[in-house]
N, C-alpha and C positions, 0 to 999 in steps of 0.2 A: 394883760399883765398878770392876770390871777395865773392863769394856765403856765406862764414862763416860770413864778414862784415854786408852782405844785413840780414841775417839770425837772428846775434848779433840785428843791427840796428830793424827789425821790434819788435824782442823782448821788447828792449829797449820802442819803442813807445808803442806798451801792455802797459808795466810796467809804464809809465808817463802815458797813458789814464785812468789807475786806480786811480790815485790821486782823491780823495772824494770833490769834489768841497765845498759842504757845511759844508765839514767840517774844509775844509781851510778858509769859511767866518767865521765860528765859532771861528777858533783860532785867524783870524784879531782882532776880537772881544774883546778875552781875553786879547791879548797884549796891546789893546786901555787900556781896564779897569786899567792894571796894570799900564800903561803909566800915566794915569790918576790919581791912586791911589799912587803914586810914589813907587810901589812894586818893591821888586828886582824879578829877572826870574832866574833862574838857567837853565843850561841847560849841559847836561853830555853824553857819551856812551865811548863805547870801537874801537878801530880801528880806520874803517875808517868813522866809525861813532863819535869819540873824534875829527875827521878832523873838520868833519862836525858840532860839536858843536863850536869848533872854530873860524871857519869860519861865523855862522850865528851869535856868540858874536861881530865878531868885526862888521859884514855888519850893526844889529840891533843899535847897541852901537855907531856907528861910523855913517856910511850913514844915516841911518833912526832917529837917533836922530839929523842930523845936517839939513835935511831937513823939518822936522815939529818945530824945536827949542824949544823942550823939549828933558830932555836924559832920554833914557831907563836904567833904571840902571838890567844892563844883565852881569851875569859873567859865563862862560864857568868850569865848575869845574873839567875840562881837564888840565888848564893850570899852576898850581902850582904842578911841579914837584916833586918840595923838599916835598911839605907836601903829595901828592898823596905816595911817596917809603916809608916818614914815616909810614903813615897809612897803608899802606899794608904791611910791613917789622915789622911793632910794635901787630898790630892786626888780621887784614886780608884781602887779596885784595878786597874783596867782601866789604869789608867797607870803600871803598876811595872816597865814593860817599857821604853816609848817615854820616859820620863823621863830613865831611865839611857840610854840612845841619847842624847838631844840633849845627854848630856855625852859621849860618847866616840866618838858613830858619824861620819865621814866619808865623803865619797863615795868609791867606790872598796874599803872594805871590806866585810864579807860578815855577814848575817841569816840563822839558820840557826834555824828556827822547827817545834817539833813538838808537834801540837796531832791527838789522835785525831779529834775533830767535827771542826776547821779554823773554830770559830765562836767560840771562846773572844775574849773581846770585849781582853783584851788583849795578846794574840797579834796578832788582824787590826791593831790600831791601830800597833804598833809595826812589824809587814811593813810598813803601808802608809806609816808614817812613813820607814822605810828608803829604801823605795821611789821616794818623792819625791825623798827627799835624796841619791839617787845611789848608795845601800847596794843590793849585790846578793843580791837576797833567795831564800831556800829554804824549801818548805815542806815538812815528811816530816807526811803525815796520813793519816786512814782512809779508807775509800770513803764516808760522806758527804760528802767532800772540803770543806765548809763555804765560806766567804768568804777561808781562807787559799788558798785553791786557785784563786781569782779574784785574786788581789792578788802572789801570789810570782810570780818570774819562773822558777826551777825545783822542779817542784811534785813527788814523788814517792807515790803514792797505793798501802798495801796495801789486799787487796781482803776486807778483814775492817770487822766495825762491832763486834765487841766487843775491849773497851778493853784486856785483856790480852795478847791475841793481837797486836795493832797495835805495841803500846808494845816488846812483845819482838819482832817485826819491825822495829820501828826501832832498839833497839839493836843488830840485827845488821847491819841498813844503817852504825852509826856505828862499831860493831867492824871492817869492813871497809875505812871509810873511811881509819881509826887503822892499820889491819897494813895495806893497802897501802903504806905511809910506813914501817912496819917490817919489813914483810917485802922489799920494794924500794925501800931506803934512795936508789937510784940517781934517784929520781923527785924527791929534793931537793937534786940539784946540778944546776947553770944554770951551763955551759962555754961560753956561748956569748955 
């Protein structure tokens, strides 16, 4: 069992060393703008990736707006049940993403989409609806990078295909995203 641990474990670091540095300064970046622009974020996936958007709604929403004293207005479109079984129970599951979009996305706000394949059929629909409609879309996914990695416009790809490794590299990409706003609260004042 020791040897399977060390084995899991150096994989694990693989998979966190692939994390694209500049492209995690990039998406700092975007969340500034949006913070800035008082834009909503949306952010969505399936599994344990709907954990993981939950999680980074409340850390961004919660921790990092109370630390720069602006709020991120960031909603997880994971966390309405009722209306997620509607829309998939009325329509289709593949549409419990992009549904909630055409009630609150506009152009100019942000699609933050994490999907380990990138092929989850409604993931891609709703990046792509974003997309259209002028939402600036991100994808965090694994190295089969799927059809989200064709449709987002900031793609961030670790270099794992198994689903735990990925998911826990992306919650360390959204843990970072969150304490740079709390650990340099200064990133959310605009003196200018």
């Amino acid at each position: 069992m020791n040897q399977w641990i060390d084995d899991y474990l150096s994989a694990q670091k693989h998979a966190l060393s692939s994390i694209p540095v500049d492209a995690v300064a990039r998406l700092i970046e975007t969340l500034r703008g949006a913070l800035k622009e008082d834009r909503q974020i949306f952010v969505f996936g399936n599994g344990g990736s709907a954990a993981n958007a939950s999680h980074f709604a409340t850390d961004l929403g919660k921790g990092s707006s109370d630390k720069v004293g602006r709020r991120f207005r960031v909603l997880s479109l994971n966390d309405n049940v009722s209306w997620m079984t509607a829309l998939g129970n009325d329509y289709a599951y593949e549409d419990i993403f992009v549904r909630q979009l055409q009630n609150y996305g506009r152009p100019g706000d942000v699609a933050l989409a994490m999907s380990v394949s990138g092929n989850s059929p409604n993931v891609v629909k709703a990046l792509d609806w974003a997309k259209q409609n002028g939402l600036r879309t991100i994808a965090l996914i694994g190295a089969k990078r799927g059809r989200a990695a064709e449709v987002a416009e900031q793609v961030m790809v670790i270099n794992s295909e198994h689903y735990g490794r990925v998911e826990d590299a992306h919650m360390g990409i959204c843990h970072m995203l969150c304490y740079a706003f709390m650990e340099r609260p200064e990133l959310g004042r605009f003196d200018y």
